[in-house]
N, C-alpha and C positions, 0 to 999 in steps of 0.2 A: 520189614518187607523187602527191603534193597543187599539184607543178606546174603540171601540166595541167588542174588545176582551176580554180588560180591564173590561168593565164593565159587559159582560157575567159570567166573569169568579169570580167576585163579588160575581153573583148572585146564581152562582153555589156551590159556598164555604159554603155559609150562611146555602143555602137548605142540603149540604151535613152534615154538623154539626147538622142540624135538623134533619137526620136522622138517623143519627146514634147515637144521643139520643135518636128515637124513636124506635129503631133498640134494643137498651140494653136494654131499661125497657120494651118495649111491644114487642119485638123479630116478630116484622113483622112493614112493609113503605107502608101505604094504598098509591094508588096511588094518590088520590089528593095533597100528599106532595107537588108532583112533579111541581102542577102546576104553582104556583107562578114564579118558575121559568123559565120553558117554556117559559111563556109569557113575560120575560125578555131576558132571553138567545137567543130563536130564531130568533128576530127580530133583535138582534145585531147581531146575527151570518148573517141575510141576508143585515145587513149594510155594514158590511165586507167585502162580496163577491161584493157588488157593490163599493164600495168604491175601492178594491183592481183589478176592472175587469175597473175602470175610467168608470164607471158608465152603464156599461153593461147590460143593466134591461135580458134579456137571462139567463143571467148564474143566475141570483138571482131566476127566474122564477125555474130554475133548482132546485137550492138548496131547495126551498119550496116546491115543489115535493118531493124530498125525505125525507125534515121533516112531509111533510103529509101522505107519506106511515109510518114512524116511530110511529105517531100521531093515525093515523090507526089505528095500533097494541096496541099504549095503551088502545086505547078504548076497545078492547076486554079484553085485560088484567082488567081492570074495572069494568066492565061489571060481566066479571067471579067473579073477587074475592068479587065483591059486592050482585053474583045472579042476577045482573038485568036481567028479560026473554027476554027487547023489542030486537026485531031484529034492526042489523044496515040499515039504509034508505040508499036509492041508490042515495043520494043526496050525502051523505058521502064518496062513493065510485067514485065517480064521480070528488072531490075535488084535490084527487091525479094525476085523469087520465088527467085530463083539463089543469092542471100546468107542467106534464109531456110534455103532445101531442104542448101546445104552445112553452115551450123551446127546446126539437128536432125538430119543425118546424118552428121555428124563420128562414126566411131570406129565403134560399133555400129549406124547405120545407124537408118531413123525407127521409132519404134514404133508400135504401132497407132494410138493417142489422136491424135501428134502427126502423123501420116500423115491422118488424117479432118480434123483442124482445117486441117493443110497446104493438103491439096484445097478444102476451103472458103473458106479466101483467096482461092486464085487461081481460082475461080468468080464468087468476089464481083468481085474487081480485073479478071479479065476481062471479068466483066458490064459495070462500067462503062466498062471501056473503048471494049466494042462499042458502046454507046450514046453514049460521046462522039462515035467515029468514024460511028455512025448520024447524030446530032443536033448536030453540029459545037458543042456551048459544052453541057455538062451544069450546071446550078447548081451552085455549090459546097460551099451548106447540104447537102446529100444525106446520108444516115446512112449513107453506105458505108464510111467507117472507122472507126465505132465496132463493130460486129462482127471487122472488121478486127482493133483491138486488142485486144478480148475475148478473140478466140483465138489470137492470139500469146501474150499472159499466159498462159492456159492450158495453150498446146504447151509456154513455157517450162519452167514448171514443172516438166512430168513428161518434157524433155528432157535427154538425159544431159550430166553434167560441172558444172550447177551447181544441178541439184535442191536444196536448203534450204540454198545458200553464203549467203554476203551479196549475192556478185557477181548470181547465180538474184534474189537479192530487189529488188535496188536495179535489175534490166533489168524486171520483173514490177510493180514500184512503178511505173517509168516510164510503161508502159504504161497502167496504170489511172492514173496521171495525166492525160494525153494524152487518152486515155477521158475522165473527168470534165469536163475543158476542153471537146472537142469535143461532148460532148453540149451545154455551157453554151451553143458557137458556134450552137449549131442549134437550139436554144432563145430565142434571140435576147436572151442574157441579160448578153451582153457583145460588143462589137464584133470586128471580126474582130483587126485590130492588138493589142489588148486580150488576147484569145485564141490567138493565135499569139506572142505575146511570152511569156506563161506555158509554153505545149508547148513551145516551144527552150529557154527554162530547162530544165524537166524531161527533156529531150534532153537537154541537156550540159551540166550540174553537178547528178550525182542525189545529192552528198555535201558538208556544208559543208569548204569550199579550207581555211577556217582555223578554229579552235574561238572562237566570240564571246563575248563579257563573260558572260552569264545561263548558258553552257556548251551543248553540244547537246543539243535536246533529246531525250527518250526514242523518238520514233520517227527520228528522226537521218538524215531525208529532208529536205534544203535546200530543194527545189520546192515542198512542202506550209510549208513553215516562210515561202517568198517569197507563197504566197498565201491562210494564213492572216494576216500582216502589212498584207499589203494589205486586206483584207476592214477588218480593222480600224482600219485609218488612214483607208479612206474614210467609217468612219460619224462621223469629226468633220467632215463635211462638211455634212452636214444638221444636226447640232447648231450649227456656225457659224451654217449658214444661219438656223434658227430664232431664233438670239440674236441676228441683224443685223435680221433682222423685229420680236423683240420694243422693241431699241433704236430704229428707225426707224418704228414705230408704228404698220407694214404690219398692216391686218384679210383675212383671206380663213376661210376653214374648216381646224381644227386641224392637219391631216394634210397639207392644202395648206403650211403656215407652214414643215416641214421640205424643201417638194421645192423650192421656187422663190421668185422676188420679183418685185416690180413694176417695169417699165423704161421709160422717158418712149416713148411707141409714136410721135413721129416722128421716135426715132431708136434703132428696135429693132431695125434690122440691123446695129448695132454692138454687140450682143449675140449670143451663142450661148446658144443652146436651144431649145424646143420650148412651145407655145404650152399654158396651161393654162386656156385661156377663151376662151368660143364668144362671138362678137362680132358682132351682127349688124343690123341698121337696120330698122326696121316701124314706119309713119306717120311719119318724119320725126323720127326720136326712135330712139338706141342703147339695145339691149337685150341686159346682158351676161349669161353664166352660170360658175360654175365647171365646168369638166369633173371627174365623179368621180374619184377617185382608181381605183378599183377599173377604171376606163375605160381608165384611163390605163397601166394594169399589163397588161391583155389585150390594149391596141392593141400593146405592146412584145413580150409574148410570141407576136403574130403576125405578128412582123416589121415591124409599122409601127408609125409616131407622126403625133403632130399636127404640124401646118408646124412647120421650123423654120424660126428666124432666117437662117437660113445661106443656104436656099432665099429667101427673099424678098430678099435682099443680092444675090447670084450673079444671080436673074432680076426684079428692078425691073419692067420690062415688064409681066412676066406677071403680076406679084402687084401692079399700081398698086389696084385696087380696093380692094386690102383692109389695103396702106401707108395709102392715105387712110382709111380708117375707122380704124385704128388712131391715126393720128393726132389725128381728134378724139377717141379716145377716151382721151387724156392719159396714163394709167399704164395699162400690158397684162402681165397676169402671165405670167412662164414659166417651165419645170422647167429648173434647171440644167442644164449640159452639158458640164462639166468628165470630160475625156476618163479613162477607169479604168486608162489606162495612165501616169497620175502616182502614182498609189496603187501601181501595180504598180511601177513605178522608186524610190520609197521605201522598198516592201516588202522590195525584193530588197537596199538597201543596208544596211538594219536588222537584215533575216537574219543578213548576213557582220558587222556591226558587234556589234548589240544579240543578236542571237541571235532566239531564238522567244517575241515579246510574250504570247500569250497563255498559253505553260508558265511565262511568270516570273510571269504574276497568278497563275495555279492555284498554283506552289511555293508563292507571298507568301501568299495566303488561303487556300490548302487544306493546305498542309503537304508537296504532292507532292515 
């Protein structure tokens, strides 16, 4: 039974690694990364749920349902980052609703609850379809699947055959995973790679393949175990960061000391990250400033930031004005930009090794 978890979770490490090499030297994971493993991952993930349900072809009907609304959504995400204009075919949209409408109607046919949230889906997924096919490229930030999953969880639940099983929890868990992520995506709270590498974990391994040293823990959900790990292994990042500034003897404002450090500015395209100070020439004489922090958190949750490094490297050209002023202006602070999907390829190997870091502090110091 732990096979197919076993061997998902293989394939997910391998891709992970691969992208987060391609993460550090090209600071963007086209999507087709992704797919190699998909098409290893998913199909274990739907051997799982059969294998685990004694062969329940329903609940696996289920689960491909919501890796085909998941599947859905990358395709736009594709689409977009690639410019493709063609509009998605209603053949595509159709794949989801067919695997959905047979698994809540498996047996006794939909109920009422799940009939209303059914129709609601495929309103939503048709709306957007008609507007990609109206507006040839829809954004992909869009909130169209977080409703989406909301009432899939929902329908799940009061759908017959796994109402309050494990199997009903751990498709219901998934879901409001997927949920959580994607709101974080459209929040602009994590990058897309970032966030699409946590939803296909929570797509295909919703249970630890092996039990880890600390043991599983109490809510015995892998995906929340891969990305409370990560959460926490990225906050030694700022603490580094901090303690390399108190050793190297970097001054800026307190809050600045944990985001970023000073990098010699004629040669800050050999840096990743984004600029933490407004730099600019009046009488013949530089006049710098810190950008606030609190600036710097509302420009990200609106989708943008300050220049990066990356932009001034990639276009030379365009950015000479401001290459030269950084230049004379010796040391130019910037916020880190260490990709969250290294934290997340730690997290997920810590999970299956170490188990869930923060239930072993609670056991150690609370007695849980």
């Amino acid at each position: 039974m732990l096979v197919p978890l076993t061997i998902g979770f293989l394939a997910i490490a391998i891709t992970l690694f691969y992208a987060s090499f391609r993460d550090i030297r090209e600071r963007r994971v086209p999507v087709r990364t992704w797919y190699p493993m998909l098409a290893v991952a998913v199909p274990m993930g739907s051997a799982f749920y059969l294998l685990y349900s004694g062969g329940n072809v329903r609940v696996v009907f289920s689960y491909c349902a919501l890796a085909a609304f998941i599947l859905f959504d990358t395709l736009w995400l594709n689409r977009v980052s690639t410019r493709d204009t063609r509009p998605v075919t209603v053949g595509l949209l159709l794949v989801p609703l067919v695997l959905l409408g047979i698994s809540w109607s498996w047996g006794t046919g939909l109920g009422t609850l799940p009939l209303i949230l059914f129709c609601c889906i495929a309103v939503i997924l048709g709306y957007a379809t008609w507007l990609d096919v109206q507006e040839r490229a829809v954004p992909v930030r869009v909130w169209y699947l977080v409703p989406v999953l909301f009432a899939y969880a929902i329908g799940e639940y009061y759908s017959p055959g796994t109402g309050g099983s494990m199997l009903g929890i751990y498709l219901i868990l998934t879901a409001a995973f997927c949920l959580l992520i994607q709101v974080f995506l459209n929040l602009h709270l994590m990058g897309g790679a970032d966030g699409y590498a946590l939803i296909y974990i929570g797509l295909t391994i919703p249970a630890f393949p092996l039990i880890p040293l600390t043991g599983v823990p109490s809510t015995a959900y892998f995906p929340l175990t891969v990305l409370v790990n990560a959460l926490l292994l990225n906050i030694v990042t700022p603490l580094g960061i901090f303690l390399w500034n108190l050793v190297k003897g970097n001054r800026a404002p307190f809050a600045h000391l944990f985001l970023g450090f000073p990098v010699p500015g004629e040669r800050i395209g050999e840096s990743f990250g984004f600029l933490m100070e407004e730099i600019e020439e009046q009488d013949g004489r530089l006049v710098r400033r810190f950008i606030p922090v609190r600036k710097l958190i509302r420009l990200m949750l609106a989708g943008k930031r300050t220049l990066s490094t990356q932009k001034m490297k990639m276009h030379p050209d365009q950015y000479a004005s401001e290459l030269a002023l950084f230049s004379r202006a010796g040391q130019v602070w910037i916020q880190y930009g260490i990709p969250f999907i290294i934290p997340i390829t730690a997290g997920f190997l810590t999970a299956m090794v170490f188990g869930d870091i923060l239930y072993a502090i609670l056991r150690v110091v609370g007695g849980i």
